[in-house]
C-alpha positions as CSV (number, residue, x, y, z in Angstrom):
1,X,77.4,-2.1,62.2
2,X,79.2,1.0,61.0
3,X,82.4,-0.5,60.1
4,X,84.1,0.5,56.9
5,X,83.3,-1.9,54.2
6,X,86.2,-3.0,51.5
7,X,86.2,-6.0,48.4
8,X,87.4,-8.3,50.9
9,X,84.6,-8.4,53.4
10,X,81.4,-9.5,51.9
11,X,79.7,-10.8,55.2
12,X,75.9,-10.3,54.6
13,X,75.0,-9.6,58.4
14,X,77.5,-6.2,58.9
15,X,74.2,-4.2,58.9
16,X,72.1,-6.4,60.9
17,X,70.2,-7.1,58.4
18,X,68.0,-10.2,57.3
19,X,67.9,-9.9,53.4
20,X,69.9,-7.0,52.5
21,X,73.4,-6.3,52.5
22,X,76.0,-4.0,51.2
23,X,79.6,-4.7,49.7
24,X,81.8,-3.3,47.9
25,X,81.9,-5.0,45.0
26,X,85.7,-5.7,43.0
27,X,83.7,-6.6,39.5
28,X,81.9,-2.9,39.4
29,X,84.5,-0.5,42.1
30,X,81.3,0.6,43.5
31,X,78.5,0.0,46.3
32,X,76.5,-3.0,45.5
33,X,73.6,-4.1,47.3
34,X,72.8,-7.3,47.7
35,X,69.5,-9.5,48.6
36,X,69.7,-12.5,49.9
37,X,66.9,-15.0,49.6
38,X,68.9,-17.8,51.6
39,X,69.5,-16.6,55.1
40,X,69.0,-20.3,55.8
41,X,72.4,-20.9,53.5
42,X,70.8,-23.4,51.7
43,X,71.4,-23.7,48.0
44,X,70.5,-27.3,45.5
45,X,74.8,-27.1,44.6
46,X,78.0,-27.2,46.5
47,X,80.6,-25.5,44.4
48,X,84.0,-25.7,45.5
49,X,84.8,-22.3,45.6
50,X,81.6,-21.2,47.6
51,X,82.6,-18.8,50.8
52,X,79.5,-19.8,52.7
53,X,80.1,-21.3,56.0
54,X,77.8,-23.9,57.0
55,X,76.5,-24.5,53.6
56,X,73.1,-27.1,53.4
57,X,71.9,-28.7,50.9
58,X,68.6,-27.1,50.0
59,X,66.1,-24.3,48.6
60,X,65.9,-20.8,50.2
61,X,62.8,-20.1,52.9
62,X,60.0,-17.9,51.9
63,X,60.5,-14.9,52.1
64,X,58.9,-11.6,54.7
65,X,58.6,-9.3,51.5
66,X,57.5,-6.3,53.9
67,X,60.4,-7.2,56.1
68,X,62.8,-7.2,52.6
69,X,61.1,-4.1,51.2
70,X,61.9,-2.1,54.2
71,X,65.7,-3.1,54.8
72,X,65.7,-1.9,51.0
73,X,64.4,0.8,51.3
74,X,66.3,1.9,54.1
75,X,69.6,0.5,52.8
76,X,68.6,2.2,49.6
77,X,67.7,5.4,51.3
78,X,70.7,5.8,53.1
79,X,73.4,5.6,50.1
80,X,71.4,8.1,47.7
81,X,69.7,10.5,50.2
82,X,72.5,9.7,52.9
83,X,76.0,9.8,53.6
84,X,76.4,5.8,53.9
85,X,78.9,6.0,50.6
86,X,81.0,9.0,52.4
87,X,81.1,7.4,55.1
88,X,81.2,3.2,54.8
89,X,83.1,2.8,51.1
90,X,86.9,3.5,50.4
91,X,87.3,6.5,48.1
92,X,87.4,5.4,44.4
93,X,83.9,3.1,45.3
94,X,81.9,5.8,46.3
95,X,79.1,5.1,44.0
96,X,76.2,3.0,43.7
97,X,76.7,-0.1,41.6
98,X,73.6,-2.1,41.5
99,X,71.2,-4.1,43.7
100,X,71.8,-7.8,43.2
101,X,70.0,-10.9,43.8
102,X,73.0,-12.8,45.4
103,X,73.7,-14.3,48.5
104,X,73.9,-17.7,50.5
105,X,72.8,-20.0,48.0
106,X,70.7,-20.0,44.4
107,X,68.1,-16.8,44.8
108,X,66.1,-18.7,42.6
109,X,65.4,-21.6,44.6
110,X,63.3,-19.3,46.9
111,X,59.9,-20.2,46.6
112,X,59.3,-16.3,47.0
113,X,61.9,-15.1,44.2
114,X,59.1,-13.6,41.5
115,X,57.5,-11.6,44.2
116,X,61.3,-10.8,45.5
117,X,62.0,-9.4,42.3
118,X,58.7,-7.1,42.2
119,X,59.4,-6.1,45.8
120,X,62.6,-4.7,44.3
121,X,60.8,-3.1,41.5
122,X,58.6,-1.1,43.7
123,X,61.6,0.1,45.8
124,X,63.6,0.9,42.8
125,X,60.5,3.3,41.5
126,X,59.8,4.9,45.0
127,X,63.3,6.4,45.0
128,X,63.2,7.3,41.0
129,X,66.0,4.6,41.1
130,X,64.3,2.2,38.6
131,X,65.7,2.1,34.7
132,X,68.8,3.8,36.0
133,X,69.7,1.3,38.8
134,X,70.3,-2.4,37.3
135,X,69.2,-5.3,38.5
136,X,71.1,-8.0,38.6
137,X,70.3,-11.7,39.6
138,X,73.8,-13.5,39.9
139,X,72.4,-18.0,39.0
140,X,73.7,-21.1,38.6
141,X,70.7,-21.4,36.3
142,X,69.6,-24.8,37.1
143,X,66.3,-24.0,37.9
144,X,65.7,-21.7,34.7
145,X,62.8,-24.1,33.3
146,X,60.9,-23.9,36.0
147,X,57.4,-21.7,35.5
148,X,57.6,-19.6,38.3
149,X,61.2,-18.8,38.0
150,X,60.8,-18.0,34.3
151,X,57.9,-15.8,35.7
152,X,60.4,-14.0,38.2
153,X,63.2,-14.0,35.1
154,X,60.8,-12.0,32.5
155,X,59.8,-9.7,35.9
156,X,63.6,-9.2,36.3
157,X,63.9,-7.8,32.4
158,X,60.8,-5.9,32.6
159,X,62.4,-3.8,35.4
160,X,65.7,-3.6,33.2
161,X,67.6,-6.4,35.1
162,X,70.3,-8.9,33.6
163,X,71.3,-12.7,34.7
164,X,74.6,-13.6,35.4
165,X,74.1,-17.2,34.7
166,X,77.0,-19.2,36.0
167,X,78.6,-21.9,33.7
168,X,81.5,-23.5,35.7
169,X,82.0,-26.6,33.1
170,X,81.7,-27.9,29.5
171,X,81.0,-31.8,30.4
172,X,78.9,-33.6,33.0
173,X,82.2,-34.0,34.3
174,X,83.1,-31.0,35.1
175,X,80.2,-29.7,37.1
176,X,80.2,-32.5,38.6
177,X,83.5,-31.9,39.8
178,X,83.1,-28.2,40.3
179,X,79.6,-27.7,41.5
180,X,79.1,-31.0,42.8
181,X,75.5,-31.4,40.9
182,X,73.2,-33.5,39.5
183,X,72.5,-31.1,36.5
184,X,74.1,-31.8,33.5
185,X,75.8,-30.3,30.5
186,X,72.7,-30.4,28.6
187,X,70.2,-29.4,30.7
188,X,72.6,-26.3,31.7
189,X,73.1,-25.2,28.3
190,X,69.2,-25.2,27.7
191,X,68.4,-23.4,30.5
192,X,70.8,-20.9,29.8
């Protein structure tokens, strides 16, 4: 539990943990925390680069919201009123990035994702973090139409988040191939 974290270790249990995790992330050279809404590492696409071991097919489990808002909390607590960056991160990634909706699978397919998103929200503003700590839900997208994801997508921008929506192919083909899904070229690019 207090081992030194690094951009090549991104396991999302170091902390012991259900839903939140930290990693030091190569895309920002910082602390990013991460919430995952598959712990059951189920996700509706099997891309072939995915690092999850043991990878169902499937939609993430509801979610214990006072369970996730206290490991955020105290995850949260411990980098900016703490000395988890001084003591966890390599020098040069001493900062704190971002909290992320990322994980084992699509964040969105969790049937609890809007309320996820407003647990976050209320975190974020306890600890004078929100407006100046982005949000950022990392998607394949696939599930973008749907009403209560759309719901969970404008909570997301209210708070000041971004989606990093995932588009792995320009043809039916090619996401086939890559993400080995059902979802096609068209339907992707609407979504998006």
């Amino acid at each position: 539990m207090n081992a030194r974290l690094d951009t090549g270790d991104h396991d999302r249990y170091t902390e012991g943990l259900r839903y939140v995790y930290p990693v030091v992330s190569r895309r920002a050279q910082g602390v990013s925390v991460g919430i995952n809404l598959n712990p059951n590492d189920a996700c509706n696409w099997r891309c072939a680069y995915c690092q999850v071991k043991g990878l169902t097919f499937g939609k993430g489990p509801a979610i214990d919201q006072s369970r996730l808002e206290g490991e955020l909390r105290s995850m949260l607590e411990s980098i900016v009123r703490g000395s988890f960056l001084e003591d966890r991160a390599p020098v040069g990634s001493r900062r704190l990035n971002d909290v992320a909706f990322s994980g084992n699978g699509e964040p969105t397919s969790s049937p609890d994702f809007g309320s996820s998103m407003e647990t976050a929200g209320v975190v974020l503003n306890e600890l004078d973090l929100l407006g100046s700590l982005p949000i950022i839900l990392i998607t394949n997208g696939s599930l973008a139409h749907k009403p209560d994801v759309q719901k969970g997508l404008r909570r997301a921008k209210d708070l000041g988040g971004v989606a990093w929506f995932k588009l792995d192919g320009a043809s039916d083909a090619s996401l086939q191939r890559i993400n080995d899904c059902k979802t096609g070229i068209a339907k992707q690019l609407q979504n998006l």
